[in-house]
C-alpha positions as CSV (number, residue, x, y, z in Angstrom):
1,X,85.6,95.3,135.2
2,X,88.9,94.3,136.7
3,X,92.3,96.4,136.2
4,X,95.5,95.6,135.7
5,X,98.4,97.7,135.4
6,X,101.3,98.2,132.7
7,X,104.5,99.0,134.4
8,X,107.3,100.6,132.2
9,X,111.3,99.9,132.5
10,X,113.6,101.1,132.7
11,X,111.6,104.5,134.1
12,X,109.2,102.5,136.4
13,X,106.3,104.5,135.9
14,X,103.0,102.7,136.1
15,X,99.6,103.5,134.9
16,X,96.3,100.8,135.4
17,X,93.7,99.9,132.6
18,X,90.9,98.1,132.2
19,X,90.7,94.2,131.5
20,X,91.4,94.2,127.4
21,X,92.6,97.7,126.8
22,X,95.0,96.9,123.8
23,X,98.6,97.1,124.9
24,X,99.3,100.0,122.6
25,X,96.7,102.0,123.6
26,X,98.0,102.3,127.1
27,X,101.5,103.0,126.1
28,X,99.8,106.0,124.2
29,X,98.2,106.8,127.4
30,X,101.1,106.5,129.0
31,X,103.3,108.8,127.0
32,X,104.8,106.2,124.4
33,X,103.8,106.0,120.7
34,X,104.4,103.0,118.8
35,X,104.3,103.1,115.0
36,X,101.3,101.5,113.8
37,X,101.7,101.9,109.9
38,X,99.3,98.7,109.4
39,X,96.2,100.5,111.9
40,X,96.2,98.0,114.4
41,X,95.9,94.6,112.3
42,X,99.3,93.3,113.0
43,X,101.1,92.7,110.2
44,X,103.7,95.8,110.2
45,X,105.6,94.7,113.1
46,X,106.6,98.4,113.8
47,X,105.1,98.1,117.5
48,X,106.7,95.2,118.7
49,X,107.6,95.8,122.4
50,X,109.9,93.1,125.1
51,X,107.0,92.3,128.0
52,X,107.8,90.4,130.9
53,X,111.0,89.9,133.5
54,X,112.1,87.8,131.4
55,X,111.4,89.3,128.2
56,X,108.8,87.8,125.4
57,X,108.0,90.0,122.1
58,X,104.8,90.8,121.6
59,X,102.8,92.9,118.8
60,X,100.9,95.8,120.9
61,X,98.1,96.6,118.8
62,X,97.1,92.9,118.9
63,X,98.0,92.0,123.0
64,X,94.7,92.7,125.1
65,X,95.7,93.8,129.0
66,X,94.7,90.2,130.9
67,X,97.4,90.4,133.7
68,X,99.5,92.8,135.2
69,X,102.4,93.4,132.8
70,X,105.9,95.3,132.2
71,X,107.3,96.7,128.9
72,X,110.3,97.8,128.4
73,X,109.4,100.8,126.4
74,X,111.9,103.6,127.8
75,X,112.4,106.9,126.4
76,X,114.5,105.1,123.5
77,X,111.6,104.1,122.4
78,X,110.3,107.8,121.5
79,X,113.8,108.7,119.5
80,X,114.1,106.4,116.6
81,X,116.4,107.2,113.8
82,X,115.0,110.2,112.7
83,X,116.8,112.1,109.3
84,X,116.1,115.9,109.3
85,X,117.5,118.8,108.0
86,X,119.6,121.5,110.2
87,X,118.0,124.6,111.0
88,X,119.8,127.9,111.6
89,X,119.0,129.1,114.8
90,X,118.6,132.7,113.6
91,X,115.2,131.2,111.7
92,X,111.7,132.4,113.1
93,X,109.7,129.2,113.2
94,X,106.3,127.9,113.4
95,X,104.1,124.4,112.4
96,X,101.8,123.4,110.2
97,X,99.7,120.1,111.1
98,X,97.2,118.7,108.8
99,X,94.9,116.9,111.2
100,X,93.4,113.6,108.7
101,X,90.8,111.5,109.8
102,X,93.3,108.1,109.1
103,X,96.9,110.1,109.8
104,X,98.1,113.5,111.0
105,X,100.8,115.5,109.9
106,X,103.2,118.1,110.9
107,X,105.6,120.3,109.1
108,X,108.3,122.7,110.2
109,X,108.0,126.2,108.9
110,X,111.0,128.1,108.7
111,X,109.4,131.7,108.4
112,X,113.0,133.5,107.7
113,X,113.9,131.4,104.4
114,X,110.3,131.0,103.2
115,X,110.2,127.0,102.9
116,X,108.3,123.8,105.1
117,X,109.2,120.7,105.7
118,X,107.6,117.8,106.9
119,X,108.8,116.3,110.3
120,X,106.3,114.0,111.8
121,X,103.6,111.4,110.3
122,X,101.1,109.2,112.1
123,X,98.1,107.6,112.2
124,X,95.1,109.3,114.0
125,X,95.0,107.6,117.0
126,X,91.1,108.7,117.4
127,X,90.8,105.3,115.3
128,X,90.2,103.8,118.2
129,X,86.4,105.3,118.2
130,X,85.9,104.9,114.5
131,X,87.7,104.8,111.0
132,X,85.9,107.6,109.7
133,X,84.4,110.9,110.6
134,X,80.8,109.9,111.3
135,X,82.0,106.9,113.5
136,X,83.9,109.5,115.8
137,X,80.6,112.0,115.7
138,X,78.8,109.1,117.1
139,X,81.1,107.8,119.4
140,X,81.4,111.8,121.0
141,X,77.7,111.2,122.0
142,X,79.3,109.3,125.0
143,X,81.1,111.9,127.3
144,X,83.8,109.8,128.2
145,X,84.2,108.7,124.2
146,X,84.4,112.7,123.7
147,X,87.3,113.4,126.0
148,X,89.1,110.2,124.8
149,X,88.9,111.5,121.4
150,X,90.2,115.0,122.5
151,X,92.9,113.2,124.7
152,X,94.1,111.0,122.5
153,X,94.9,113.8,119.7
154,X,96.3,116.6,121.6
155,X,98.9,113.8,123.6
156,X,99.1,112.2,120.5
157,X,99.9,115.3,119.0
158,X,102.4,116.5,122.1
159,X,104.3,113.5,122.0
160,X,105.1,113.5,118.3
161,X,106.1,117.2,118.0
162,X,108.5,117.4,121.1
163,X,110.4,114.2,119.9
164,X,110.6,115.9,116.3
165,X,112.0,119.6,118.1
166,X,114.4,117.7,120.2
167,X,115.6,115.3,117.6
168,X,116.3,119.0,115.9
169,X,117.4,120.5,119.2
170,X,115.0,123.3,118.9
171,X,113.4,125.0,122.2
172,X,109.8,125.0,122.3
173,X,110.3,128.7,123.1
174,X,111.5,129.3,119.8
175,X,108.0,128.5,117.9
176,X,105.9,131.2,117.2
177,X,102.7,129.9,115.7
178,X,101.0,126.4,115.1
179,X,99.0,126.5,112.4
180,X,96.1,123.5,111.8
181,X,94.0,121.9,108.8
182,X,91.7,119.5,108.5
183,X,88.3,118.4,107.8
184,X,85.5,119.9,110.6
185,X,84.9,117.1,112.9
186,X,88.8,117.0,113.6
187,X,89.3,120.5,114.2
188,X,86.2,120.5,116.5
189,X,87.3,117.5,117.9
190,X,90.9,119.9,119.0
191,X,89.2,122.6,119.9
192,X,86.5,120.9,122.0
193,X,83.9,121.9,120.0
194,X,80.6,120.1,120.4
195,X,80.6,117.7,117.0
196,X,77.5,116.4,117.7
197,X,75.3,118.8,115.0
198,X,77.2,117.6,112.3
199,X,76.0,114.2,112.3
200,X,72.5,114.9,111.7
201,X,70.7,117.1,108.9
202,X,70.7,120.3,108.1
203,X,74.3,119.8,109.8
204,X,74.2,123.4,111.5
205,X,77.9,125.2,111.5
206,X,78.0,126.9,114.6
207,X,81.8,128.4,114.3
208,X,83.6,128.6,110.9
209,X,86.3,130.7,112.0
210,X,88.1,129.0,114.9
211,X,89.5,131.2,117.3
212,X,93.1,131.9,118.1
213,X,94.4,130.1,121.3
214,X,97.2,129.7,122.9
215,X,99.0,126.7,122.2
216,X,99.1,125.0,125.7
217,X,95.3,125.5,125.8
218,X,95.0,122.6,123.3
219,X,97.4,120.4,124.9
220,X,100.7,121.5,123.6
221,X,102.7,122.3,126.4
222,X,105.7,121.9,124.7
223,X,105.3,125.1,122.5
224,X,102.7,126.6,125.0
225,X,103.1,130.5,124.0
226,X,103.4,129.7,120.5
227,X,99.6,131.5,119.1
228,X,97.4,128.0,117.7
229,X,95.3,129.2,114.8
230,X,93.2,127.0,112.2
231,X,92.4,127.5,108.5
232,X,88.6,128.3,108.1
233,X,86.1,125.7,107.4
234,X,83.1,126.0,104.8
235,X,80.4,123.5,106.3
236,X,80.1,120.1,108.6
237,X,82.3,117.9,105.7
238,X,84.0,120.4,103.7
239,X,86.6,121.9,106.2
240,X,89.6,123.7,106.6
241,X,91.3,121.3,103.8
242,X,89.0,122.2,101.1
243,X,89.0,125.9,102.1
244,X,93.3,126.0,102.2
245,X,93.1,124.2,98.5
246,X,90.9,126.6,97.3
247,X,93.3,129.7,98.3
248,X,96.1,127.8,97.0
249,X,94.6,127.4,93.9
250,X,93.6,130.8,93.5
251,X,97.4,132.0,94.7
252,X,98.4,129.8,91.3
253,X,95.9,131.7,89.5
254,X,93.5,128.5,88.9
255,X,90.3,130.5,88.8
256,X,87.8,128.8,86.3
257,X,87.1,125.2,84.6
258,X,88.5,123.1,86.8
259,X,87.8,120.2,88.9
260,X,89.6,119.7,92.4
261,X,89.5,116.6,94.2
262,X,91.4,115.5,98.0
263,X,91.9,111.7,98.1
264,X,91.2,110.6,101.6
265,X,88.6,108.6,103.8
266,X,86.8,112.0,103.6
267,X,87.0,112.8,100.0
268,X,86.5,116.8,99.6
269,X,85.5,118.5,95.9
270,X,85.2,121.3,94.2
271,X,84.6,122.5,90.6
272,X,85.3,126.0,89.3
273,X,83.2,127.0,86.6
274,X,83.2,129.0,83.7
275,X,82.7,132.4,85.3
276,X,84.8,131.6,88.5
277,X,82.1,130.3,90.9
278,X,83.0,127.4,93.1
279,X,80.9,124.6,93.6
280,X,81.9,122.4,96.9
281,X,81.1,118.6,98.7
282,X,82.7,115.6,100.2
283,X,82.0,112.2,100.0
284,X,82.8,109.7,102.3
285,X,85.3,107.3,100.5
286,X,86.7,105.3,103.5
287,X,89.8,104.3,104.8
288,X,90.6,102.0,101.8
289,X,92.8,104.4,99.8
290,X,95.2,104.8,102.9
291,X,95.0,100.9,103.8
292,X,92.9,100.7,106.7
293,X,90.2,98.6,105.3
294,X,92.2,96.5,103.8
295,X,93.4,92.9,104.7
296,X,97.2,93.3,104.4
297,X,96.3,97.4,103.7
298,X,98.9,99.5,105.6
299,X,100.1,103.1,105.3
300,X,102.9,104.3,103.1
301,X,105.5,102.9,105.7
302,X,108.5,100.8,106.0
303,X,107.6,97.3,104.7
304,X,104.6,98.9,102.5
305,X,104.4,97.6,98.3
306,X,103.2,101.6,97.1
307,X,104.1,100.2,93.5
308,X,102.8,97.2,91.4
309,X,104.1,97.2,88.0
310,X,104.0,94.4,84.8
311,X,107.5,93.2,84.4
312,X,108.6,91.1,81.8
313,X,108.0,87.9,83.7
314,X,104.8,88.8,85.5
315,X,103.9,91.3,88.2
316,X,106.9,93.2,90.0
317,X,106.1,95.5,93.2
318,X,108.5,98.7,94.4
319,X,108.3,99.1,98.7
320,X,109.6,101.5,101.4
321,X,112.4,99.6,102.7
322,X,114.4,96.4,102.1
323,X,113.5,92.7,102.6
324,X,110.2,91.0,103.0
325,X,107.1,93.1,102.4
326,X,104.6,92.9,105.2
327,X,101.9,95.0,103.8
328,X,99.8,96.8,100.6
329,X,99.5,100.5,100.8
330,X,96.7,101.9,98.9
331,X,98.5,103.3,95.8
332,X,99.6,99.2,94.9
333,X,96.0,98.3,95.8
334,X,94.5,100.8,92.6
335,X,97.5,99.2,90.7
336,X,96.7,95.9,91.1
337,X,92.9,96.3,90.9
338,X,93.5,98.2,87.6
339,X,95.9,95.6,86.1
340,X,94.0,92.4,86.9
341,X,90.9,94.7,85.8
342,X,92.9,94.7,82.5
343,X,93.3,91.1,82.6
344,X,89.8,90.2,83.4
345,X,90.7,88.3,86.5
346,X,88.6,91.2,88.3
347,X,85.8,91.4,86.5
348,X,83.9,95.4,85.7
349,X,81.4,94.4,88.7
350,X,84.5,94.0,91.0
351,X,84.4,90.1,91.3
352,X,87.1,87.4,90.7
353,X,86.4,85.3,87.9
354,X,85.4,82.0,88.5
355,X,85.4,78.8,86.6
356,X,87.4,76.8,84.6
357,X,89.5,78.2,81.5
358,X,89.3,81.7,83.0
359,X,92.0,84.2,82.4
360,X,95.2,83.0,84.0
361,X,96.7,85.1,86.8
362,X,100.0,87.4,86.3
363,X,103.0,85.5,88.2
364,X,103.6,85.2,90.7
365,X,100.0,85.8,91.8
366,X,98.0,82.6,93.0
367,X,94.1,81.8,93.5
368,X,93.7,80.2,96.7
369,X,90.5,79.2,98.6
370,X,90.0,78.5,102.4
371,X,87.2,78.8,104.6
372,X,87.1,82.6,104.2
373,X,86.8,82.2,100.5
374,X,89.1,82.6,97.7
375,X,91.5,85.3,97.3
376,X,94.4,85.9,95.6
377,X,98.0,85.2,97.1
378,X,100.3,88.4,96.3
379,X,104.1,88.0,97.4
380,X,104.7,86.4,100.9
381,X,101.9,86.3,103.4
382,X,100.4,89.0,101.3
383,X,96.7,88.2,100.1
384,X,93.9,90.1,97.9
385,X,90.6,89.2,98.5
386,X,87.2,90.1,97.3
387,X,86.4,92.0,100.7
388,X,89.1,94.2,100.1
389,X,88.3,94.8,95.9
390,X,84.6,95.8,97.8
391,X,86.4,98.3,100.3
392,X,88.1,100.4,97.1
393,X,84.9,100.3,95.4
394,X,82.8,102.0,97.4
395,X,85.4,104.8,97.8
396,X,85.7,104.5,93.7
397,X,81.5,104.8,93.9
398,X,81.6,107.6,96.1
399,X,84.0,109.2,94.3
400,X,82.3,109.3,91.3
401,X,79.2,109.9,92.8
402,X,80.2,113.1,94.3
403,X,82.3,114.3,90.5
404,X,79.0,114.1,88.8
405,X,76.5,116.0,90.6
406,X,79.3,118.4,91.3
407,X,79.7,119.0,87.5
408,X,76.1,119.2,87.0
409,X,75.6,121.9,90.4
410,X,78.2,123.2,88.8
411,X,76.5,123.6,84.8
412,X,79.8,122.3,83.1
413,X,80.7,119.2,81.2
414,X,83.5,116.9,81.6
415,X,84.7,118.5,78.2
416,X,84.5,122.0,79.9
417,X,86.9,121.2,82.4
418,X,90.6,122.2,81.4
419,X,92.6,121.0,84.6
420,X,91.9,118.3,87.4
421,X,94.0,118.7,90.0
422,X,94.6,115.3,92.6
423,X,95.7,116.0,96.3
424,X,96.2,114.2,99.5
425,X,98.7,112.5,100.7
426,X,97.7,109.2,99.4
427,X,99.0,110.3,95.8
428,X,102.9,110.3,96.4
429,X,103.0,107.4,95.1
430,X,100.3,107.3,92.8
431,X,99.8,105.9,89.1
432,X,97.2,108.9,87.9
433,X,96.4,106.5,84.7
434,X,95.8,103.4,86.8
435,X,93.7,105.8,88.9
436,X,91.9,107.4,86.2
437,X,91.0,103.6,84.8
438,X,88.7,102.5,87.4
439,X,86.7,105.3,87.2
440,X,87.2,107.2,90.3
441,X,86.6,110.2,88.5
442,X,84.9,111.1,85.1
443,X,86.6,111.1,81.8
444,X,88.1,114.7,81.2
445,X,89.3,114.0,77.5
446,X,90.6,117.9,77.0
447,X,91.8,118.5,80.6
448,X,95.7,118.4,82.1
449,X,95.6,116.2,85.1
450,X,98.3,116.9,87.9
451,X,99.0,115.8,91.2
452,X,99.1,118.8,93.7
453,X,100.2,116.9,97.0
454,X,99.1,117.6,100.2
455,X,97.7,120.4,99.9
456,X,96.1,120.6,103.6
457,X,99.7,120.3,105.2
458,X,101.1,122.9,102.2
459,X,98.2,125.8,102.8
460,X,99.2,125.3,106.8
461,X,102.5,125.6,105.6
462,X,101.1,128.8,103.5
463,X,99.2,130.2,106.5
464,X,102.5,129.9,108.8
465,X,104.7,132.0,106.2
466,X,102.6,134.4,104.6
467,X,100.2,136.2,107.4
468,X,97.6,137.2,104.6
469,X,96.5,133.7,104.4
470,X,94.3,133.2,105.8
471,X,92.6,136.0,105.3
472,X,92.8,134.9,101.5
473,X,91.4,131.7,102.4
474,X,88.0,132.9,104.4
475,X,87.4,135.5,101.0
476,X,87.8,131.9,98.7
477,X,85.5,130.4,101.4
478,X,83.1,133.1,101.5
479,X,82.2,132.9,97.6
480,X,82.3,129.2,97.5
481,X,79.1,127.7,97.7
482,X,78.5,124.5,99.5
483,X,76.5,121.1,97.4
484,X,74.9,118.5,100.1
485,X,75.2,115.5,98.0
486,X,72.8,113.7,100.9
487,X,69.7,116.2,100.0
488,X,69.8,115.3,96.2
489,X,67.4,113.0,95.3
490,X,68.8,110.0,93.2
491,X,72.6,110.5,94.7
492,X,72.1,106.7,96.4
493,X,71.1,105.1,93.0
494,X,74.1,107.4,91.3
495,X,76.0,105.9,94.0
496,X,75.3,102.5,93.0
497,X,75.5,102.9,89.2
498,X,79.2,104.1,90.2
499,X,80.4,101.4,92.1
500,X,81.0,99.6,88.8
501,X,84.8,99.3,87.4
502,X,84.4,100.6,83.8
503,X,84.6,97.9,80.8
């Protein structure tokens, strides 16, 4: 296989690749980020870069290395504007980083004044080797697969929190501790931890409690003496997430009757019962919710709809930024799905009806047809199609799926269940009603629903501030008992029975 190499101005540094290596994936190699909100389809145009002496624009997550090339992708690049608060330099400080399977986070914990803030947001670059958690176990069965995976989050991860503590002019020196969450297969993945167990039953744990490190052994040189500690994890697919909700929960005095459930392409569950016991699963929902299976799907970023609402001339959206919208984040996707659901242009089995003198689209909505098939034309270049109503039902499926025979591990009733309490990041922008519509999760007619946030990033945050965390957290973990959905029989014709929008 022949390489070529990527040359970078104005710093001159070169690196070679092989023949097709996406042009954004070597500047991530190479020390340079680029915002890729959309996941790599295009559409975003946050990772446009000038290539060439005389330079050409070009969209890096879609240019494949054919030739030797130079970008001019200096250290500007890695600023941006960035808007974040001031922060006294008599504060003792740590971070909190919520390692997702589809985007990381990281917040600044200012240990003096009690209070977090969030100061970087990305997409996992480990997408690279899969969308989702049992694509990356797979992909780590190929050694040099594994130590991409590990490379690419701990630079990835380097990168992103040194341009956040200079854009803040704070010394590496001056963090203390670096605390992480996340669902198993990341934090193994961080830790170098051999993953490949948890793809195959019984999925053996081998380490729940992850030891404490220091900082540069995983990577981060920038804050190298600060101590790197992770929130404990309960089994293979309910992790260190799950386990930090469950403490927060219990710090809020949430201790029986309700249901828990963490939005993201690794949903994560839990049910507390009548008596206090906790019930816990995932389900593997997909990248839909947070855009990545989507056609125009993108992240909650600049140039993202996160809103679609019924106006009194038809459909009106509400986006991150100004101008033309270039994508659909997954909060407008359950929106729209549950409006035209309403309308009976999606029909309860999730397809677009068909046929003459069938219910007329919203405006400014169109039915088009090409040789894809039909879709439906949004606002600009913006399309719906059938492929992606698919992609958000089987996370709908799963997540119903998995609510069910929790409940029933679990000996209660929808009517038992007093609070339901939403989390992830996903649900900033959410519409819990429009959610609640298509089923996602059962009908709790006495319980309060709520949106908690993220609460992987805020029991980091916890863990960073309070230094009986997670202490707390392994006691909620140790009396929480874990439900593989995979060894019930009759969860795949559940499954399918779920996958169905309700009437």
């Amino acid at each position: 296989m022949s390489l070529h190499t990527v040359t970078l101005l104005p710093s001159g540094a070169r690196q070679m690749f092989p023949w097709g290596t996406l042009l954004s994936d070597a500047l991530l190699d190479m020390g340079v980020p680029l915002e890729t909100s959309c996941g790599g389809k295009g559409i975003c145009g946050r990772c446009t870069v000038a290539v060439g002496q005389i330079p050409e624009e070009v969209i890096a997550c879609r240019t494949p290395l054919t030739r030797d090339i130079t970008v001019r992708a200096g250290q500007a690049l890695l600023e941006g504007p960035v808007a974040l608060p001031a922060v006294p330099g008599s504060s003792a400080l740590s971070l909190a980083v919520d390692i997702g399977t589809t985007t990381v986070r990281v917040s600044l914990a200012d240990i003096t004044r009690g209070a977090s803030f969030e100061i970087a947001s990305f997409l996992n670059p480990q997408r690279r080797h899969g969308h989702d958690v049992i694509s990356r176990i797979a992909a780590a069965r190929d050694r040099s697969k594994l130590r991409s995976l590990q490379k690419l989050l701990r630079e990835a991860l380097s990168i992103r929190i040194e341009k956040a503590l200079r854009a803040m002019s704070i010394e590496g020196e001056r963090i203390e501790r670096v605390v992480f969450s996340g669902n198993t297969t990341m934090l193994f993945l961080l830790y170098g931890i051999d993953v490949i167990p948890l793809g195959a039953a019984p999925y053996p744990l081998r380490v729940r409690d992850l030891p404490v490190l220091p900082a540069r052994d995983l990577g981060l040189a920038c804050i190298g003496s600060a101590a790197a500690e992770a929130l404990p994890v309960l089994g293979a697919f309910t992790g260190a997430d799950l386990v930090g909700a469950l403490a927060l929960c219990a710090g809020q005095g949430i201790e029986k009757n309700a249901f828990f459930i963490d939005l993201g392409t690794n949903g994560e569950l839990f049910v507390l019962d009548g008596d206090g016991r906790t019930f816990a699963t995932s389900c593997a929902m997909g990248p839909a919710l947070e855009g990545m299976s989507v056609s125009w799907g993108m992240t909650a970023d600049y140039g993202a709809i996160t809103r679609v609402l019924e106006g009194t001339a038809g459909l009106e959206f509400r986006m991150i930024g100004q101008g033309e919208p270039r994508g659909i984040a997954g909060t407008a996707l359950v929106d729209l799905s549950a409006i035209l659901l309403e309308k009976g242009v999606i029909q309860p089995g999730g397809a677009f009806s068909s046929g003459p003198g069938g219910p007329p689209l919203p405006a400014p909505l169109t039915l088009e047809q090409d040789k894809g098939g039909r879709h439906i034309g949004l606002w600009g270049r913006i399309r719906l199609t059938q492929k992606d109503v698919r992609s958000l039902q089987l996370a709908k499926g799963a997540s119903l799926a998995a609510s069910l025979l929790l409940l029933e591990e679990a000996g209660r009733e929808p009517e038992d269940i007093e609070r339901v309490l939403v989390a992830g990041a996903f649900g900033e922008h959410l519409d819990l009603d429009r959610f609640r519509r298509l089923g996602f999760i059962p009908d709790f007619p006495g319980a309060r629903m709520e949106f908690l946030g993220n609460t992987s990033l805020q029991a980091a945050a916890r863990a960073c501030i309070d230094p009986g965390f997670i202490a707390r957290a392994a006691a909620c973990r140790d009396r929480a008992r874990e439900i593989s959905l995979s060894a019930r029989p009759g969860f795949q014709d559940l499954f399918l029975r779920s996958l169905e929008f309700p009437a």
